[in-house]
KOLDRENRO-324896 format. One record per residue (C-alpha): chain; z, x, y. Coordinates in pm, 1 decimal. Last residue first. Example, Ala and Ser with C-alpha at 12.3 -4.5 7.8 and 13.67 -1.06 7.14 Angstrom:
// KOLDRENRO-324896
+--------+----------+----------+----------+
| chaine |        Z |        X |        Y |
+--------+----------+----------+----------+
|      A |    714.0 |   1367.0 |   -106.0 |
|      A |    780.0 |   1230.0 |   -450.0 |
+--------+----------+----------+----------+
// end
This chain:
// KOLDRENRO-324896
+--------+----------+----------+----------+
| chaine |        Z |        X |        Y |
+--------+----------+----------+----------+
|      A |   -293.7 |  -2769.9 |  -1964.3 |
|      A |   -263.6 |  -2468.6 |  -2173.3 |
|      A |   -340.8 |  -2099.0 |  -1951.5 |
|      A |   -583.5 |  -1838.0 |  -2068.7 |
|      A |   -438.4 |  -1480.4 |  -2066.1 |
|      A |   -774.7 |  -1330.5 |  -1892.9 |
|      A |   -852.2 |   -963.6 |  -2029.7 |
|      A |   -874.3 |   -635.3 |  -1800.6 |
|      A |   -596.2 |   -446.7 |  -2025.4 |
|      A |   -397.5 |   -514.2 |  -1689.8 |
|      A |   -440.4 |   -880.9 |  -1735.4 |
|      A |   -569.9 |  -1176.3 |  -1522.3 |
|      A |   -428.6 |  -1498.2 |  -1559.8 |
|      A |   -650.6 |  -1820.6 |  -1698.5 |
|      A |   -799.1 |  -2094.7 |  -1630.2 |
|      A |  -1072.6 |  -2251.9 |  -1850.1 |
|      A |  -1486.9 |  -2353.9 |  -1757.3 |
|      A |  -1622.3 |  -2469.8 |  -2081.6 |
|      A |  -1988.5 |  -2301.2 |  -2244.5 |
|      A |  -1867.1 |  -2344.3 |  -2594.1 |
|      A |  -1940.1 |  -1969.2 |  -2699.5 |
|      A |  -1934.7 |  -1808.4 |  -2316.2 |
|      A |  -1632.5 |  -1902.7 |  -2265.7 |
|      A |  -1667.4 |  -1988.8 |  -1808.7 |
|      A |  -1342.2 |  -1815.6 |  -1642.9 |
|      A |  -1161.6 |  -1949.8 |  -1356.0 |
|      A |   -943.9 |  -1742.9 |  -1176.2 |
|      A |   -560.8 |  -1661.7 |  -1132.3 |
|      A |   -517.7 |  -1324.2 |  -1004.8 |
|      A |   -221.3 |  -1099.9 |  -1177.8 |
|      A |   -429.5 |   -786.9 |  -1178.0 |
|      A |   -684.2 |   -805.6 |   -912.4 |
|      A |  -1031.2 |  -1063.8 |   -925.2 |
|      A |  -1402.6 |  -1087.8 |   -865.3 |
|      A |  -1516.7 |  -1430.3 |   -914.1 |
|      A |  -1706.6 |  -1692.5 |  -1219.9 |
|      A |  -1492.2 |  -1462.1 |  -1456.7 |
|      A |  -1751.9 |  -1438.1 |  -1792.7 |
|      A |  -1620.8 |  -1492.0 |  -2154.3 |
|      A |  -1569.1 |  -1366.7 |  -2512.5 |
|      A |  -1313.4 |  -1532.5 |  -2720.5 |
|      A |   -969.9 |  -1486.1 |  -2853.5 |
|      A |   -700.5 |  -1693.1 |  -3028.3 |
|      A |   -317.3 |  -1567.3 |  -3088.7 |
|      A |    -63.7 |  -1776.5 |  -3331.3 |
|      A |    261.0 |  -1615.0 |  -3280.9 |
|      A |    376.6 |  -1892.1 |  -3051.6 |
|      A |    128.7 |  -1978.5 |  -2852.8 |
|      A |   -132.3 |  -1747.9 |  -2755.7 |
|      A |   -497.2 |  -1811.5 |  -2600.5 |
|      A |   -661.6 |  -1465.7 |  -2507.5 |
|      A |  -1021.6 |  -1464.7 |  -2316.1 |
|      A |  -1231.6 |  -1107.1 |  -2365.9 |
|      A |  -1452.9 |  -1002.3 |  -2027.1 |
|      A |  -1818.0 |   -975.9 |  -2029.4 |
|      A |  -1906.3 |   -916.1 |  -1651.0 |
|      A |  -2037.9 |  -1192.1 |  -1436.1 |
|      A |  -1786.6 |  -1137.9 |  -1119.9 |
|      A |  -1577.8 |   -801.0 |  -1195.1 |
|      A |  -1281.1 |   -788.1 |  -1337.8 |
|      A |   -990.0 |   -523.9 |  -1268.7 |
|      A |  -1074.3 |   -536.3 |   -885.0 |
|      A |   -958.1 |   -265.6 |   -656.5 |
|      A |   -612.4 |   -344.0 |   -464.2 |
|      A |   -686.8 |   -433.9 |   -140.5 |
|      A |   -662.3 |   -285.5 |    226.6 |
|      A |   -685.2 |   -431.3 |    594.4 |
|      A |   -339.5 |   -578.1 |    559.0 |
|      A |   -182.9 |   -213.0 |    545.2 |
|      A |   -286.8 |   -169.1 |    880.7 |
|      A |   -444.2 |    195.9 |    903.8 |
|      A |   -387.9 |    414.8 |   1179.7 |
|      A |   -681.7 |    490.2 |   1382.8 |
|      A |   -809.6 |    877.0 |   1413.1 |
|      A |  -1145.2 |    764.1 |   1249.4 |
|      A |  -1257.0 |    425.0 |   1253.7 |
|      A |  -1141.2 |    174.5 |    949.1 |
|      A |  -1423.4 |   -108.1 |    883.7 |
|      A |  -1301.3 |   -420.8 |    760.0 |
|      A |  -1147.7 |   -495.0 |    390.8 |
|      A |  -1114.3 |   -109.0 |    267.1 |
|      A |  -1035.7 |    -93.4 |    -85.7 |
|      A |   -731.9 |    124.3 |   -237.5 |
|      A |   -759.4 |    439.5 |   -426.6 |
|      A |   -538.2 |    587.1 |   -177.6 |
|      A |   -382.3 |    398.5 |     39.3 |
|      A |     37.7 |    470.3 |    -22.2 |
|      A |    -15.3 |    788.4 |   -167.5 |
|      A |   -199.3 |    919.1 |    170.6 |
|      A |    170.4 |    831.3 |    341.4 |
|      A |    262.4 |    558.5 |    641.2 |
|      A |     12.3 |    294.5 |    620.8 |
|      A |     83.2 |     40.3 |    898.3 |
|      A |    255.9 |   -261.0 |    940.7 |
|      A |    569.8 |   -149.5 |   1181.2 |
|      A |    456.9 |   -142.1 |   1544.3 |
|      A |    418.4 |    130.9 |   1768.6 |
|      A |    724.1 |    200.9 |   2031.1 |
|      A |    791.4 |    531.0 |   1880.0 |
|      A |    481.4 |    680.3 |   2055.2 |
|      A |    356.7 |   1014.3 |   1915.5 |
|      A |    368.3 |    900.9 |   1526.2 |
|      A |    236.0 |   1228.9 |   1294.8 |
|      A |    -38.2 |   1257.6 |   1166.8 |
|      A |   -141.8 |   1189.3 |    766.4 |
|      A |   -461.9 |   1271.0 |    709.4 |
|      A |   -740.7 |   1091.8 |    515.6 |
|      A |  -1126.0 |   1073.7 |    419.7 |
|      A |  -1061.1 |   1396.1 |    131.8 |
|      A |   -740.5 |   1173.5 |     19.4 |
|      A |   -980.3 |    852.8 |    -73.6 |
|      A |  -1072.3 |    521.1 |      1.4 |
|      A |  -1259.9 |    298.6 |   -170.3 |
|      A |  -1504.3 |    121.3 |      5.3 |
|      A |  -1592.0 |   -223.9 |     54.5 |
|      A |  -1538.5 |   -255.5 |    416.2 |
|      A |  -1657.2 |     68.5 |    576.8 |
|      A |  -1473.5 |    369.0 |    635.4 |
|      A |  -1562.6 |    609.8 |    938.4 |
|      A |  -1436.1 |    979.8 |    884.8 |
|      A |  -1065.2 |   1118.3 |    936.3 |
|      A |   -915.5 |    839.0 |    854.7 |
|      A |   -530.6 |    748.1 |    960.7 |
|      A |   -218.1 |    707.6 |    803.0 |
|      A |     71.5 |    734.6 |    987.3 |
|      A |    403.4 |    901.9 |   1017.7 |
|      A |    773.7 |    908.1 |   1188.0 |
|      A |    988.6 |   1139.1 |   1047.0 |
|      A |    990.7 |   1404.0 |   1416.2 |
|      A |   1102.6 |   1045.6 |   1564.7 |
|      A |   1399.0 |   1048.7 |   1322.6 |
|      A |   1473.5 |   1432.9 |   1349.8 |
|      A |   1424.7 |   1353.3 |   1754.5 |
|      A |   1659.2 |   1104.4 |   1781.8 |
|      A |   1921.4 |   1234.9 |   1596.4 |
|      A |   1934.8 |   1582.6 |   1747.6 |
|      A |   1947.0 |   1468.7 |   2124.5 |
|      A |   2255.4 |   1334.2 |   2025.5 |
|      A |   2404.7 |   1589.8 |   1846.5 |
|      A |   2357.8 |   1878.7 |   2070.5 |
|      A |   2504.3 |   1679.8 |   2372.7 |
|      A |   2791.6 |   1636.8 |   2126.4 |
|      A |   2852.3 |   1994.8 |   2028.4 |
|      A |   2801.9 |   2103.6 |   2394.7 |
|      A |   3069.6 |   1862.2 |   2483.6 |
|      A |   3283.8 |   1969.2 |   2227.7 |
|      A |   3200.0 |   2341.6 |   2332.1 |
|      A |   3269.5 |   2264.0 |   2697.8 |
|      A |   3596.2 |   2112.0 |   2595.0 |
|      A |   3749.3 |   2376.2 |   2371.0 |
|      A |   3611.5 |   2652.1 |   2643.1 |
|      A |   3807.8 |   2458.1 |   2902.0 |
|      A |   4128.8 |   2415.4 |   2702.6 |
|      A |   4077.9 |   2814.6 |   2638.2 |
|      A |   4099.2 |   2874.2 |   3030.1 |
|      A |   4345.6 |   2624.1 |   3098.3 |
|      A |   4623.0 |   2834.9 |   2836.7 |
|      A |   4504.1 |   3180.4 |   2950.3 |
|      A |   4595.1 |   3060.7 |   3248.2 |
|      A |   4337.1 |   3034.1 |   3569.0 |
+--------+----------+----------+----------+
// end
């Protein structure tokens, strides 16, 4: 072999080597990526969940659905709708935002239009999230309004 075939060959073989290298790179730094959410105890509905009941694993088959929690950040503090088994991943539909008003509690009603702002006491006839819509009895008159559910916790009652 020339000097000239022999470095043509190394230029090749390290191309080749360079590519080879490449693509089984990208697949597994994006499969390497791939996490879930799973307990490490039994959760039943109705309870919060929090980091000491989770781990994140990673995802051994890249064939599994989308739909799932993917980091403890994601879940935590959130409300378990069914029971969650240990070592499962966790479908973000099973999970809910914590109530900010509670069925029967004393909550405030706000009425505002225009810079004119009424309030009253009342009590949500359900359990609702931030941004809910839900019917709220005033505990003064005794009516049933609608109304919007606040961060503060209060209900922005709606005009008809």
């Amino acid at each position: 072999m020339t000097f000239r075939r022999i470095t043509r060959y190394l230029a090749s073989a390290a191309v080749a080597a360079t590519v080879a290298a490449s693509l089984w790179a990208a697949p597994q730094a994006a499969y390497a990526q791939a996490f879930a959410v799973v307990p490490t105890q039994t959760v039943y509905p109705g309870e919060t969940l929090t980091a000491s009941q989770l781990e994140e694993v990673a995802v051994t088959n890249p064939n599994i659905a989308g739909g799932y929690a993917q980091s403890i950040a994601e879940v935590e503090g959130m409300i378990s709708k069914r029971t969650l088994l240990p070592g499962r991943t966790i479908p973000v539909a099973s999970l809910r935002p914590p109530y900010a008003i509670n069925r029967g509690a004393n909550i405030r009603l706000t009425f505002t239009l225009g810079s004119m702002t009424i309030s009253a006491s009342g009590t949500p006839l359900s359990d609702a999230s931030v941004g809910d819509v839900i019917k709220v009895r005033n505990l003064d008159s005794g009516v049933i309004v609608t109304g919007t559910v606040l961060a503060d916790g209060t209900v922005q009652v709606m005009a008809k």
